[in-house]
C-alpha positions as CSV (number, residue, x, y, z in Angstrom):
1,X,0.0,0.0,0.0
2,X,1.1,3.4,-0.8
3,X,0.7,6.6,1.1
4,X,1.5,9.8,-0.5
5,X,0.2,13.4,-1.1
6,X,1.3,12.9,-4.7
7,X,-1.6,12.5,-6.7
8,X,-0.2,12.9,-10.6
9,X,-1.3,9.9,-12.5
10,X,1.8,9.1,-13.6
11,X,3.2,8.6,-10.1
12,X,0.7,6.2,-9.4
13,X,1.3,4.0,-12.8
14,X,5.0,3.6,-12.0
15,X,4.0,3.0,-7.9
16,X,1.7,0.4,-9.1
17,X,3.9,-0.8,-11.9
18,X,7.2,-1.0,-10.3
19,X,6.5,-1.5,-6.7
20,X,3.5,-4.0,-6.7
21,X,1.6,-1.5,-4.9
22,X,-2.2,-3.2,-4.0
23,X,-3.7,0.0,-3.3
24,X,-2.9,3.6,-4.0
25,X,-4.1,5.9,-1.8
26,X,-3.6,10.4,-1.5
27,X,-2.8,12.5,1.7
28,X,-5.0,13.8,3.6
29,X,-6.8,10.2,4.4
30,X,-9.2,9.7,7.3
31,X,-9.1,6.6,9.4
32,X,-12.0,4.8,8.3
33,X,-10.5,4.2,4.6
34,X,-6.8,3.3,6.0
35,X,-8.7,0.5,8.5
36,X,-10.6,-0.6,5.4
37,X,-7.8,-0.5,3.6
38,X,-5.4,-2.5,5.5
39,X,-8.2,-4.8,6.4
40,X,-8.3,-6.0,2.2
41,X,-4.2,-6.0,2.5
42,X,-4.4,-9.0,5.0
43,X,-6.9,-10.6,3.6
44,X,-5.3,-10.9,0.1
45,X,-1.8,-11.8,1.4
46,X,-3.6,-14.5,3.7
47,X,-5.1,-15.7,0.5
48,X,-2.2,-15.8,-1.6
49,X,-0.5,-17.4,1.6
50,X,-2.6,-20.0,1.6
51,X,-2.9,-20.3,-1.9
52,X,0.7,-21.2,-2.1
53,X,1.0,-23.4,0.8
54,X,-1.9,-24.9,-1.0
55,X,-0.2,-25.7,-4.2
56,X,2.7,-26.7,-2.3
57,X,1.4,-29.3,-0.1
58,X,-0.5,-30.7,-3.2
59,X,2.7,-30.8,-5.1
60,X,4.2,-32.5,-1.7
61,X,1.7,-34.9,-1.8
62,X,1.3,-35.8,-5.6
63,X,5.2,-36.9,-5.4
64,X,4.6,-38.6,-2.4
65,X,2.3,-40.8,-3.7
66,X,3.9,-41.2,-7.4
67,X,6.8,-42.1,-6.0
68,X,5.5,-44.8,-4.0
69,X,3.3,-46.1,-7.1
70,X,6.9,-46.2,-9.1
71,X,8.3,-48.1,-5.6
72,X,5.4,-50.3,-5.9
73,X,5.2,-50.9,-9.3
74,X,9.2,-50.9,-11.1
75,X,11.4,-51.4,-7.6
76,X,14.6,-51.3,-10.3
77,X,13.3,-47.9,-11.6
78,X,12.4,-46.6,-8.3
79,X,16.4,-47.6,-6.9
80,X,17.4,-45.8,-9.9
81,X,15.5,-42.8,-9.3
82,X,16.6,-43.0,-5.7
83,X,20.4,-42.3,-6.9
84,X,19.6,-39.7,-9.0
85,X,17.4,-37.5,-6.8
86,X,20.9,-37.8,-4.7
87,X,23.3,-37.0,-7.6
88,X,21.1,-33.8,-8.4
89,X,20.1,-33.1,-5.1
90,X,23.7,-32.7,-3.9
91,X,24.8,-30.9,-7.6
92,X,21.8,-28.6,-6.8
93,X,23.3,-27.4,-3.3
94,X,26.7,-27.2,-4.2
95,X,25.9,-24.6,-7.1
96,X,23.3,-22.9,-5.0
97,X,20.6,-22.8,-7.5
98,X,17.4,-20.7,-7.3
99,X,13.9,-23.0,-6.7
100,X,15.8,-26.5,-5.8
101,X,13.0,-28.0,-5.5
102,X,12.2,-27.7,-8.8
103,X,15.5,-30.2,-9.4
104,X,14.6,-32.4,-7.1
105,X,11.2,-32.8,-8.2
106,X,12.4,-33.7,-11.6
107,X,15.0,-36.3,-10.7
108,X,12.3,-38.3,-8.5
109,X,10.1,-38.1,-11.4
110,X,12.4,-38.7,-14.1
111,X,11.8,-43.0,-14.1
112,X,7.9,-42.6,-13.7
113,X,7.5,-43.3,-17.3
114,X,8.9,-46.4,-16.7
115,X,5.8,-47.8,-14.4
116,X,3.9,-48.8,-18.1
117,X,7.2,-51.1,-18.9
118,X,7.8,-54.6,-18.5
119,X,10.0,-55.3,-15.7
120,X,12.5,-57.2,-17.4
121,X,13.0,-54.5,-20.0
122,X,13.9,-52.1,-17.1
123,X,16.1,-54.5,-15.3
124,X,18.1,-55.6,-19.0
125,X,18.9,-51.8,-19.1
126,X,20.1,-51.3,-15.5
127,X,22.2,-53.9,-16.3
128,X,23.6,-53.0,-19.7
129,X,22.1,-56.0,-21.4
130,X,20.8,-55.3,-24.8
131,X,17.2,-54.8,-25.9
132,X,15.3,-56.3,-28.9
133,X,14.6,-52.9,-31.3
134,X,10.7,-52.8,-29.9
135,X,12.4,-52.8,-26.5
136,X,14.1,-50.2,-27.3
137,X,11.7,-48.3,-28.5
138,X,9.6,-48.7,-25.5
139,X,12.2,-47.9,-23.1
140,X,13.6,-44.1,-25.1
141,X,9.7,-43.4,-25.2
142,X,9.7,-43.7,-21.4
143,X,10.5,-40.0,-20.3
144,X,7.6,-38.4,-22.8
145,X,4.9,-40.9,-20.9
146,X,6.2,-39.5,-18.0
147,X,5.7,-35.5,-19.5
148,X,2.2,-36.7,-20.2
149,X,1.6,-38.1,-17.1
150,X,2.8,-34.5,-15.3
151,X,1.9,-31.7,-17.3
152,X,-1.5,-31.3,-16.3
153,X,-0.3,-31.0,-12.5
154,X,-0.2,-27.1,-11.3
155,X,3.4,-25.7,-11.3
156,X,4.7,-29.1,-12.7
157,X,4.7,-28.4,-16.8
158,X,8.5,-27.3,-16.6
159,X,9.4,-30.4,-14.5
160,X,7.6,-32.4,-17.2
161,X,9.2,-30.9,-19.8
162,X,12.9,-31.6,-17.8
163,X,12.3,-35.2,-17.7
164,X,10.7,-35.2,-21.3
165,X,14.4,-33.6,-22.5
166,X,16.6,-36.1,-20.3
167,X,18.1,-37.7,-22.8
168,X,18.8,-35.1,-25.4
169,X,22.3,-33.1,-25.6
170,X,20.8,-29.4,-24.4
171,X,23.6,-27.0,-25.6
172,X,24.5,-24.8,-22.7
173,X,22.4,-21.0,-21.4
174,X,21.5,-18.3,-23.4
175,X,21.2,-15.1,-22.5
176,X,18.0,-15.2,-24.7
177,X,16.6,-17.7,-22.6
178,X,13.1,-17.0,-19.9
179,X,13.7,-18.2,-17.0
180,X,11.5,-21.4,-17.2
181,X,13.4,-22.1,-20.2
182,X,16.8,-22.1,-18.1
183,X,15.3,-24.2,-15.6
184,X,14.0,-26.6,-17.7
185,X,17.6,-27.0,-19.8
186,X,20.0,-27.3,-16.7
187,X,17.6,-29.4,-15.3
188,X,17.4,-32.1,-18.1
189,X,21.3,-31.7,-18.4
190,X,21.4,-32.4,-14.6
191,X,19.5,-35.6,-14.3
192,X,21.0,-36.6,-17.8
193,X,24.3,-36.4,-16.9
194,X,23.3,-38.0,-13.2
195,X,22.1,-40.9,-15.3
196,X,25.0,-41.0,-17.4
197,X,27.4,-41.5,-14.6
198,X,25.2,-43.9,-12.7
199,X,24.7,-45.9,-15.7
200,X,28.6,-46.0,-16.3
201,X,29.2,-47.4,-12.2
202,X,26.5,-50.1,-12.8
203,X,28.3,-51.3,-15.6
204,X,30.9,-51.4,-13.4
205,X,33.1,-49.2,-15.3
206,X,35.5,-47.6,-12.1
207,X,34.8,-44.1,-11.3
208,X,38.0,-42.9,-12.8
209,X,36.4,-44.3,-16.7
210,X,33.2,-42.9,-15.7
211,X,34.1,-39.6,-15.6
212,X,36.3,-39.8,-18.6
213,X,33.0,-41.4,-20.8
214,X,31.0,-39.0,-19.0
215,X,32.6,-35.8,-21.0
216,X,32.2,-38.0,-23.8
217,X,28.9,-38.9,-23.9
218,X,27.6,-35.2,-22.8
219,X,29.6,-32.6,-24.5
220,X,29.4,-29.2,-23.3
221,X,28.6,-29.8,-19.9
222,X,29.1,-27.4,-17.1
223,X,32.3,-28.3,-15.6
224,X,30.9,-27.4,-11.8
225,X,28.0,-30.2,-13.3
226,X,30.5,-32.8,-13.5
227,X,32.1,-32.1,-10.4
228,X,29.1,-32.3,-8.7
229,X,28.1,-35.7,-9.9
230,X,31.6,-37.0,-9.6
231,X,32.5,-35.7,-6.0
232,X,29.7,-37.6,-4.3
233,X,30.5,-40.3,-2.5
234,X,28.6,-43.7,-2.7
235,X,25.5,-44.2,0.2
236,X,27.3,-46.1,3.9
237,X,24.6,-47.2,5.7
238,X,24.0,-46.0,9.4
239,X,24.2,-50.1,10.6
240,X,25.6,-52.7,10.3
241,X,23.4,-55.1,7.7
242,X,21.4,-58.4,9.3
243,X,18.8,-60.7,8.1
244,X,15.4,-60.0,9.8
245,X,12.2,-61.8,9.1
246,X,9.2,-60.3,7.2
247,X,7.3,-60.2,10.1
248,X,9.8,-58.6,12.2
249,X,10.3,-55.6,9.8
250,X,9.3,-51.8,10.2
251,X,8.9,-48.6,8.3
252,X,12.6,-46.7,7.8
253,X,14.7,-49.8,7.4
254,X,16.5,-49.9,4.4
255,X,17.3,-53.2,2.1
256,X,20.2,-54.7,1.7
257,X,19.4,-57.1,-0.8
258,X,17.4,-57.6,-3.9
259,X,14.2,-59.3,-2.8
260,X,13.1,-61.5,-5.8
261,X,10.5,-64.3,-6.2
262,X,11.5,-67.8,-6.1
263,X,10.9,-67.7,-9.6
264,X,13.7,-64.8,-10.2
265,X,10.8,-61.8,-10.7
266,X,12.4,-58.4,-8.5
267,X,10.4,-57.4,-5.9
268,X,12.1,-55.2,-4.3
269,X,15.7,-53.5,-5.3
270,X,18.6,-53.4,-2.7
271,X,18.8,-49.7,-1.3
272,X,15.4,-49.4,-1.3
273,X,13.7,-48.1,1.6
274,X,10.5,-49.7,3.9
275,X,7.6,-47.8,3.2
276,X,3.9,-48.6,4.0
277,X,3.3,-49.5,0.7
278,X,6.6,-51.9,0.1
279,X,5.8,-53.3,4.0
280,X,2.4,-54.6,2.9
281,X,3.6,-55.8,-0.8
282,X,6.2,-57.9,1.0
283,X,3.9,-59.3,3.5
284,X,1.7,-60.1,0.5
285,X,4.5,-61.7,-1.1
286,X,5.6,-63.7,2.0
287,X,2.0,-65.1,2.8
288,X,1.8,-66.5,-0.8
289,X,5.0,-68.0,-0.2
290,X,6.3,-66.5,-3.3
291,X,9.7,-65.1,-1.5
292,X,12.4,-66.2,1.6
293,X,11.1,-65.5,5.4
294,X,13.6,-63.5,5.6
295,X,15.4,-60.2,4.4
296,X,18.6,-58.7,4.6
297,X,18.0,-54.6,6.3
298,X,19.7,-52.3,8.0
299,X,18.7,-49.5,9.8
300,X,20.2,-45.7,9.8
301,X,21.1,-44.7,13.2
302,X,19.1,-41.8,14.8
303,X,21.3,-38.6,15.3
């Protein structure tokens, strides 16, 4: 609100215009109008207050629960997406990059795509095994199901469009750029070149090739990207690792192993940590004797 015995029309165009002014009002102005006044102030920041928190705690949620579908549904893709939230989430801090969330976001979401493939096809890439050409297909095709699955979603059409872009070679910034448009080209490079190097280490390529076929295989990349990605160091768990028994297992604990099927189907990928939804699909999976009694977890410590 603005306060002034200035009354020329032009003054209140650029007050408005440059200051985000929500009311304009002259000198002399009697106490009735300011109380009025002030009264609409709080009552439109409240609303754009809760307005946002709104938006974000829908956001919050709608990961959440994606997340947990993809855990659910693809346990390889899910422990894949689990490492490169952590490559991106660490790049992210370390160049202290405006909305981080945004990043983040983009990185958990980046394997949702793969939730309509068959699990084999997943698990043959992971493991750098080769695909039939329809495979193929299926699997490049996997970050655009993933756009269509998120644009729709309030304040998620630039993440979409980051994960749609994760495997194309984005030439660096322009100055000509908006600033979605920046967001949503670092951010595809980010997770890109997070998936790069994590494909490279499962391959078991050391870390010392990795970053050499890194360079390679993204050119042009920011050199503070690569350090990023390269500097972090792999996940210790907090505990030392024991078997436990389905029944004996809780919320937080974090496997150790691949759970399969006795049939060799993955039902779980090592790294992978207990939710509610995993709990209960192992307890389903243990009652139909379809997998061991028991489980190799550990737990992080508390600080």
């Amino acid at each position: 609100m603005m306060l002034t015995g200035m009354s020329e029309l032009q003054t209140a165009i650029d007050a408005a215009n440059e200051g985000n002014i929500f009311r304009f009002l002259s000198k002399p102005s009697n106490k009735d109008t300011l109380v009025e006044v002030l009264t609409e102030d709080l009552a439109q920041h409240r609303l754009i207050c809760a307005e946002k928190e709104l938006l974000e705690n829908t956001l919050r949620g709608t990961v959440y629960v994606l997340t947990e579908v993809l855990s659910v549904v693809s346990p390889a893709a899910f422990s894949r997406t689990m490492r490169i939230r952590r490559y991106v989430q660490h790049v992210v801090t370390r160049l202290a990059l405006g909305s981080p969330w945004k990043f983040e976001v983009a990185a958990m979401m980046s394997q949702l795509g793969c939730v309509t493939l068959d699990p084999d096809t997943i698990e043959t890439v992971y493991a750098g095994g080769q695909l039939s050409s329809e495979e193929e297909a299926q699997y490049i095709n996997h970050p655009r199901v993933a756009e269509d699955l998120l644009k729709n979603i309030p304040r998620m059409e630039p993440i979409a469009r980051m994960i749609a872009h994760q495997y194309e070679d984005f030439p660096p910034a322009r100055d000509s750029d908006t600033p979605d448009t920046a967001d949503v080209r670092l951010g595809a490079r980010l997770i890109r070149a997070a998936l790069t190097f994590d494909s490279l280490l499962r391959k078991g390529h050391s870390r010392v090739e990795a970053v050499h076929y890194l360079s390679k295989a993204c050119p042009g990349l920011d050199k503070k990207i690569v350090e990023g990605v390269i500097e972090l160091e792999p996940e210790i768990s907090g505990e030392i690792a024991r078997p436990r028994l389905i029944a004996a297992l809780t919320t937080g604990m974090m496997l150790d192993q691949d759970v399969r099927t006795k049939k060799g189907a993955l039902v779980a990928a090592k790294g992978q940590e207990i939710a509610a939804p995993l709990l209960l699909k192992l307890h389903n999976f243990k009652g139909k004797h379809a997998i061991a009694d028991e489980v190799t977890v550990s737990q992080p410590k508390v600080a």
